[in-house]
C-alpha positions in Angstrom: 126.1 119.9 53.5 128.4 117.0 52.7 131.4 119.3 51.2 130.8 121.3 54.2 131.5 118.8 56.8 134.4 117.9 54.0 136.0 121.4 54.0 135.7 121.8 57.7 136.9 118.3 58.7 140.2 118.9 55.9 140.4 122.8 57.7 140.6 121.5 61.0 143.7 118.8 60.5 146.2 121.5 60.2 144.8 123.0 63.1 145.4 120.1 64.8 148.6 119.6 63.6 150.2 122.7 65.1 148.3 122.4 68.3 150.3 118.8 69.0 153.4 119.9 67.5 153.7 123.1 69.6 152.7 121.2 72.5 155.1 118.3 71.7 157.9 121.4 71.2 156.5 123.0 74.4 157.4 119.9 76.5 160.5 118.8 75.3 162.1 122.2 75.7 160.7 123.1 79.0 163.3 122.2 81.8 162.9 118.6 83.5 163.6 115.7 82.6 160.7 112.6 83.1 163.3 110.1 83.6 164.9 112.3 86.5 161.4 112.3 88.5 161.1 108.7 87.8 164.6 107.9 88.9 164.3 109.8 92.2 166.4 111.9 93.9 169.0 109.3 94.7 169.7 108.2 91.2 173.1 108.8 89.8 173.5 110.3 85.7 173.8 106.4 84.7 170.5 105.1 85.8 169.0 108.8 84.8 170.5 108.0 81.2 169.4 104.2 81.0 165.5 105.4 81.7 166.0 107.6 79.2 167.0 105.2 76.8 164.1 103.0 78.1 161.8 106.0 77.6 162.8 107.2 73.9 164.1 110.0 75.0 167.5 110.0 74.0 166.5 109.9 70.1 166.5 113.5 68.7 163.0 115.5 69.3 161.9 115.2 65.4 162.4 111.3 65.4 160.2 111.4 68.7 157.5 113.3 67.1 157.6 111.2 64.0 157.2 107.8 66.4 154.3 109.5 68.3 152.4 110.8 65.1 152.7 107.4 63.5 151.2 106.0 67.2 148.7 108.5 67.1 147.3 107.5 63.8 147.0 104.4 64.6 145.0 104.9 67.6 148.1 104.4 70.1 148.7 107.3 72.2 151.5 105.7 74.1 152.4 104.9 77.9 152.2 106.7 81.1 155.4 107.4 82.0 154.8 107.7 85.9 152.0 105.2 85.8 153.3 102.6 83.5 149.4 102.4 81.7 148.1 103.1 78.1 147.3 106.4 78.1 143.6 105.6 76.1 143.4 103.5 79.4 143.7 106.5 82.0 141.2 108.5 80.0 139.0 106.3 79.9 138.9 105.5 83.6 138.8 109.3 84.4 136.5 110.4 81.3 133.3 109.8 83.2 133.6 112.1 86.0 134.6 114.9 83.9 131.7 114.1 81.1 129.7 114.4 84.2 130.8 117.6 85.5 131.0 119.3 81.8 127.2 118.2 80.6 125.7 118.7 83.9 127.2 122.6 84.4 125.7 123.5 80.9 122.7 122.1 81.8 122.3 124.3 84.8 124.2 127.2 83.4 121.2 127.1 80.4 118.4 126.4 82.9 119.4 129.7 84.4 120.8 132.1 82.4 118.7 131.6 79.4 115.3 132.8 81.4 117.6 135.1 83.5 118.8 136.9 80.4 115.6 136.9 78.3 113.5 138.5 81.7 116.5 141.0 81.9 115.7 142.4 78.4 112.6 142.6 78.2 112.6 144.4 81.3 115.8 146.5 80.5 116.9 148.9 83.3 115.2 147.4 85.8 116.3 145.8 89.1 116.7 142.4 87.5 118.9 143.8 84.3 121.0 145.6 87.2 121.6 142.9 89.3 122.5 140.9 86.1 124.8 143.5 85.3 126.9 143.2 88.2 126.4 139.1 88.5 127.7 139.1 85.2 130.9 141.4 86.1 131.8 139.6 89.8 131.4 136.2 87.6 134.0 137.1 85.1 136.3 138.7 88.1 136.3 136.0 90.5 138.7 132.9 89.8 137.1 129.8 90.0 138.9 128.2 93.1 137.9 131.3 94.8 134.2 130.5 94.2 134.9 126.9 94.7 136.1 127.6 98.7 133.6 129.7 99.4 130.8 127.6 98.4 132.5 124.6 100.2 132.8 126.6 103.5 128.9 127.7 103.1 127.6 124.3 102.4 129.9 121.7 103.3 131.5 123.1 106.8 128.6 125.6 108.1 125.7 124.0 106.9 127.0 120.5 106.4 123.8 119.9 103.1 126.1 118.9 101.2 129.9 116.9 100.8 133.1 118.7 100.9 134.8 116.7 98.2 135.1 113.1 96.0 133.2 111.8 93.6 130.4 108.7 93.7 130.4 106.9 90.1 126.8 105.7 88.4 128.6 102.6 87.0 131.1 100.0 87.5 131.4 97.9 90.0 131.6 100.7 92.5 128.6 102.9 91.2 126.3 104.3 93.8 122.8 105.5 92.9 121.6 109.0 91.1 121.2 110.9 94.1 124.7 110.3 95.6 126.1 110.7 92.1 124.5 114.5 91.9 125.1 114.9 95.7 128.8 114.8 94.9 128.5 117.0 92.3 126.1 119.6 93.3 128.9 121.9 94.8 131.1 121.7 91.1 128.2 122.5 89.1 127.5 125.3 90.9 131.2 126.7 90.9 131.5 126.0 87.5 128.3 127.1 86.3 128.4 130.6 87.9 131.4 131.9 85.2 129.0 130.3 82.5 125.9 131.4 83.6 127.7 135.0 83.3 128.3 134.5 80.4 124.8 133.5 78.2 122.9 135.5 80.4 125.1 139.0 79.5 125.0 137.8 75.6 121.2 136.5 76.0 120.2 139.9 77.3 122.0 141.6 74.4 121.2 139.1 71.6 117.4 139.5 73.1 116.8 143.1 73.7 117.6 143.8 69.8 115.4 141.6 68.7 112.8 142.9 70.5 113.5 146.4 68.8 112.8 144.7 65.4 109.9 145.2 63.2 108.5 141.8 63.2 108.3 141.9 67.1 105.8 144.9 66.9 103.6 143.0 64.5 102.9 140.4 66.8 102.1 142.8 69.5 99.7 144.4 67.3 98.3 141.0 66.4 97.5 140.5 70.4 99.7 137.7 70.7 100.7 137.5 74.1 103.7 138.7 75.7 105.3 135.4 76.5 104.9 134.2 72.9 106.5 137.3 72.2 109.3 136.1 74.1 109.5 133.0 73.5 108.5 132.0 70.2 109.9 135.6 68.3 112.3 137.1 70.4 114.0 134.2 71.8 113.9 131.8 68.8 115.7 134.6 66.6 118.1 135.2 69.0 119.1 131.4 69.1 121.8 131.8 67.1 124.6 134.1 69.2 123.4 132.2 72.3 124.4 129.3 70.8 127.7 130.9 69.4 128.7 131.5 73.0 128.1 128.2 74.3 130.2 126.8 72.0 133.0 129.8 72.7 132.3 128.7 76.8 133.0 125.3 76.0 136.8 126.7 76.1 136.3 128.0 79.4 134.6 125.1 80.8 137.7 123.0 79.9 140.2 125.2 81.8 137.6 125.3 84.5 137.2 121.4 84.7 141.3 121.4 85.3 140.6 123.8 88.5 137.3 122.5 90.0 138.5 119.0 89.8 141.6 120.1 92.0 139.4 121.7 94.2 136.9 118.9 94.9 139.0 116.0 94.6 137.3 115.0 91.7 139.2 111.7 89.7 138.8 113.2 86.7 140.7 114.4 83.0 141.6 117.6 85.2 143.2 116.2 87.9 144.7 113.9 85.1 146.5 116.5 83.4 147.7 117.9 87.0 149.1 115.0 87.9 150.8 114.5 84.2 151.9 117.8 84.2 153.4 117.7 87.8 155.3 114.2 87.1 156.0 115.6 83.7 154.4 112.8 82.0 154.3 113.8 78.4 152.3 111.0 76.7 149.2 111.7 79.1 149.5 115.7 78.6 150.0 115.0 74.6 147.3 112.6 74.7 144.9 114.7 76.9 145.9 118.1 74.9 144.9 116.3 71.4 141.7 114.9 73.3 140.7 118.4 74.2 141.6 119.9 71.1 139.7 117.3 69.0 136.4 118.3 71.6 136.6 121.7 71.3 136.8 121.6 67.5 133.7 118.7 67.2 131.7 120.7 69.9 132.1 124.2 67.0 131.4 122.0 64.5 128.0 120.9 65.7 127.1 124.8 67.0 127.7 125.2 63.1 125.6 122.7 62.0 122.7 124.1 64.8 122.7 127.2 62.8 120.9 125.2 60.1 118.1 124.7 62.1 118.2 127.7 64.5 117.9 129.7 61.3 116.8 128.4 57.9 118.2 131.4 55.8 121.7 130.4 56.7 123.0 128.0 53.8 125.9 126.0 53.9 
């Protein structure tokens, strides 16, 4: 186990790597120039060139990458640019809201699709299965901000159940109680969670409806066990594994789905974060926010991995 976690952890640092350098490359070479949108549009080349200075930006683009890297390990991942803050400051203040929205769509998206997908094959071709079927295709089709407006104009503006946008915290000195805290965010789980849910209930349905043509499942039938344990305890349980798979794949999509849904629902978030960087072309926050992401997304597949140990005790590391 231990030169598992070794090899993976030594595997993912190149990974890594790249990902920062190409974005670092990516930004530099893009056209725009941060000390421009910080100077404003009145400023002439001379104050343009003294923000530059005052930014680092007039050094060469490998000396800039070396300074960053150096930052980087040591825990610094610079200043805002626009904002004039430690970027480990602004995600920090914005982590929570998106930790909130990321957790509480899985939750919902496994509450649903997980039954939806198990009923759907074990009664395949019915009405549920269909119905799945298409969910699964209109979830996949429509964009998120699309699903976002029309949820907001259904229960926000004609039913008025629930807010149109913002976000209530559960601490700080600000922090409002449970209820208004998942008031605010019933609306963005259910945008989000209607792209995941289409996704683990199609690969539940599949993963579920070949198990249940294996030889193990007609020995418990013969047994009498009852159909639910079938389900649950033999069909289910041994098809843990490529539901879990995908939930770590969706964790991709939920990130570029955070970015939206956030903009949608005015959400203070890590999404609108990188908007905001992106627009003001703030590249420590987008670096830092990039390698943040990356490191998530790598941590998340390296606990699915380590899930398989338990899911199923045949697979060895």
């Amino acid at each position: 186990m231990l030169q598992f976690l070794l090899r993976r952890i030594l595997a993912v640092l190149p990974v890594l790597f790249v990902v920062s350098l190409v974005v670092f490359l990516i930004l530099r070479l893009a056209p725009g120039d941060p000390a421009a949108v910080i100077a404003g549009n009145s400023a002439t080349n001379e104050d343009i060139a003294k923000i530059q200075v005052q930014l680092g930006l007039d050094r060469s683009i490998p000396v800039q990458y070396g300074i960053w890297m150096g930052n980087v390990f040591r825990g610094d991942l610079g200043f805002s640019y626009y904002l004039n803050k430690p970027v480990t400051e602004l995600i920090a203040q914005r982590v929570e809201p998106t930790l909130s929205l990321a957790f509480g769509t899985v939750i919902l998206a496994l509450l649903i699709a997980v039954p939806l997908g198990t009923v759907a094959a074990w009664r395949m071709g019915g009405w549920l299965d269909r119905l799945l079927s298409g969910f699964s295709v209109a979830g996949f089709s429509v964009p998120v901000f699309v699903i976002g407006y029309l949820l907001i104009y259904l229960f926000a503006i004609r039913l008025e159940w629930l807010p149109v946008q913002g976000y209530k915290s559960l601490s700080g000195p600000s922090a409002a109680g449970p209820w208004a805290w998942m008031r605010q965010l019933i609306l963005p789980w259910m945008t989000l969670a209607m792209i995941y849910v289409a996704l683990i209930a199609r690969v539940t349905r599949a993963s579920v409806s070949e198990a249940l043509t294996e030889d193990y499942i007609r020995t418990a039938r013969a047994k009498g066990i009852s159909e639910t344990a079938v389900l649950l305890r033999h069909a289910l349980a041994n098809a843990a594994v490529p539901i879990v798979t995908v939930v770590g794949i969706g964790i991709a999509l939920l990130i570029g789905g955070v970015v939206v849904t956030e903009t949608v629902y005015a959400i203070p978030g890590l999404g609108s974060l990188t908007v905001d960087a992106v627009l003001n072309r703030d590249f420590p926050v987008i670096q830092g926010l990039v390698l943040l992401f990356s490191v998530s997304y790598v941590l998340i597949n390296l606990l699915v991995d380590l899930s398989y140990l338990v899911l199923d005790p045949r697979i060895l590391y």
